[in-house]
C-alpha positions in Angstrom: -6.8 21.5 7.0 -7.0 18.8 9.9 -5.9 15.1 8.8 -8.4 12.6 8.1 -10.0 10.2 10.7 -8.2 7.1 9.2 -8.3 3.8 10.8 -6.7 0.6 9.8 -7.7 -3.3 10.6 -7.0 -6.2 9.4 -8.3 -7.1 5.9 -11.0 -10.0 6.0 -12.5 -12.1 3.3 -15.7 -9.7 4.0 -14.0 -6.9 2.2 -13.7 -9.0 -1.2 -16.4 -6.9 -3.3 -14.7 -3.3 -2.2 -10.9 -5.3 -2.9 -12.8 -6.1 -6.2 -14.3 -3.0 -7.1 -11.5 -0.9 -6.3 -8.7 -2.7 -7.7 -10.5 -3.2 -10.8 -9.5 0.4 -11.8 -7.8 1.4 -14.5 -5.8 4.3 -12.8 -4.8 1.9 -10.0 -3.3 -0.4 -12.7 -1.2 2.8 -13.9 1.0 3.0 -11.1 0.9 -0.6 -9.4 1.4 -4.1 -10.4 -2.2 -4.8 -10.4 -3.5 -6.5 -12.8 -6.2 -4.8 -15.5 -8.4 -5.7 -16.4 -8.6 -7.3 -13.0 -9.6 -10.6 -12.8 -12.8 -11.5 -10.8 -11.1 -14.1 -8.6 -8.5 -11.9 -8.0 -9.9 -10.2 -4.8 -10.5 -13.3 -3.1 -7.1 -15.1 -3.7 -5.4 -12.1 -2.9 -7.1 -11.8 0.8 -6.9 -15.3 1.5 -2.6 -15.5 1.0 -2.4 -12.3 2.4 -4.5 -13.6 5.7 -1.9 -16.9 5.5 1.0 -14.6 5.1 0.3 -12.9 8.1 -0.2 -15.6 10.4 3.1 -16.1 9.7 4.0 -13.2 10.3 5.6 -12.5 6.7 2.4 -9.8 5.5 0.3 -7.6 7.0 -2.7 -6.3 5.1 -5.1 -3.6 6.7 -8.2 -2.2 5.3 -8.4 1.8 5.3 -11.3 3.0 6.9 -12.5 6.6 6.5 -15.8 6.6 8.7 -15.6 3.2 8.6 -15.9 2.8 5.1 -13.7 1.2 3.2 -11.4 3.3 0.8 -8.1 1.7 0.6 -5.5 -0.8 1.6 -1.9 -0.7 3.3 0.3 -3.3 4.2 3.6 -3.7 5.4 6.2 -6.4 4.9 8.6 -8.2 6.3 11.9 -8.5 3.8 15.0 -7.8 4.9 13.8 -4.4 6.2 10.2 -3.8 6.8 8.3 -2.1 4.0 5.0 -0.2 3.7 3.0 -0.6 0.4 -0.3 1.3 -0.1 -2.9 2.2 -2.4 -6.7 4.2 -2.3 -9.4 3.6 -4.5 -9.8 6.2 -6.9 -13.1 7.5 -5.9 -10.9 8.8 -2.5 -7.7 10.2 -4.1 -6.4 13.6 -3.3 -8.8 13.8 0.7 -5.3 12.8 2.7 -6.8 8.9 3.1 -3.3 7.6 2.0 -1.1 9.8 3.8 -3.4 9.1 7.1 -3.3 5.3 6.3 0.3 5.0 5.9 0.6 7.7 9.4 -0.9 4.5 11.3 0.8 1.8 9.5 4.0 2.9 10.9 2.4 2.7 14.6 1.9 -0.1 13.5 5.1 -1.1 12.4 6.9 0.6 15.3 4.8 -0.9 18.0 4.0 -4.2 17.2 7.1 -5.2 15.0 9.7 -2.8 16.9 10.7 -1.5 13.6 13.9 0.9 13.6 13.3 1.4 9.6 11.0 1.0 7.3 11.1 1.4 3.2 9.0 2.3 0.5 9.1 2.7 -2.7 7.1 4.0 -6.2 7.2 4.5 -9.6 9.5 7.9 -10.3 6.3 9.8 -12.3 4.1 8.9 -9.2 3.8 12.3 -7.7 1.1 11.5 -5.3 2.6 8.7 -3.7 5.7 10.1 -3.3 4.0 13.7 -1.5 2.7 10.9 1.2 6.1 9.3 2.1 7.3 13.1 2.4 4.5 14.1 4.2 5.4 11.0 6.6 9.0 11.9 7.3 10.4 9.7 4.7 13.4 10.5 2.7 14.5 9.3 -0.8 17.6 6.9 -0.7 17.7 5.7 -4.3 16.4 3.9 -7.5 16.1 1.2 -9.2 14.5 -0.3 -11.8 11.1 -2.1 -11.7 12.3 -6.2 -10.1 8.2 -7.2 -9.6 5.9 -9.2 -10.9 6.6 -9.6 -14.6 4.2 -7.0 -15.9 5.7 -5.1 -19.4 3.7 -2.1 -18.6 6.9 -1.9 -16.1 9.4 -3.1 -17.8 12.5 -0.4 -18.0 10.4 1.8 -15.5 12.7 3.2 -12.9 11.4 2.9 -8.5 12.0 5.2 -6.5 13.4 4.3 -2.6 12.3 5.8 0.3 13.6 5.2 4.1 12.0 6.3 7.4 14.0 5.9 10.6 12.2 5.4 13.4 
């Protein structure tokens, strides 16, 4: 089965009602630290410090495109190591959208921020995200519990680590 045409830009305040819409979903709640129910300003404030994050240079936040329609976001940070985060609406799951979004965050990451090494990381039970950081040549370096945003859906909940070398 050939990949999906996936193409990644940077997230505007025009993709709002799809941030919205997609985030407001249960199932993404399950295995992120997304609020839900998700609150209707939410979208907004989350584009608008993720657009002054990255002129800083501290966040990067694309939107997916699939036929350039939106379907999903990906970003990658700048911590101590770089760090790819991602997540596809629900409507999208199981089509290869994530594991094509997070194939061109890395040229992303590689080219434009000369990364040598970048991390990721997801709930242990999350099967799906983990198949796309395998698919992508990364390899599982360790776990730890849940350190985000205070959410007690988390609480106790072990993360797994994965590393791709570049």
């Amino acid at each position: 089965m050939p990949s999906p045409q996936i193409r990644i830009r940077g997230i505007t305040e025009q993709d709002e009602s799809n941030v919205y819409e997609y985030a407001s979903h249960e199932l993404i709640a399950a295995t992120t630290n997304v609020p839900h129910p998700y609150p209707r300003d939410a979208a907004i404030i989350f584009i608008r410090e993720s657009l002054q994050k990255s002129a800083v240079g501290q966040v990067f936040v694309f939107a997916a495109l699939a036929d350039e329609h939106f379907v999903g976001i990906v970003s990658i940070h700048r911590q101590p190591l770089i760090s790819i985060n991602f997540g596809i609406a629900v409507p999208f799951w199981d089509k290869g959208y994530a594991t094509a979004a997070v194939l061109e965050a890395i040229a992303y990451a590689k080219k434009e921020l000369v990364a040598r090494c970048i991390e990721s990381t997801c709930l242990r039970e999350n099967i799906a995200s983990k198949r796309v950081m395998q698919k992508n040549g990364f390899r599982k370096v360790g776990e730890k519990l849940y350190d985000g945003p205070r959410m007690e859906r988390f609480q106790n909940r072990i993360l797994e680590i994965y590393r791709l070398d570049l």
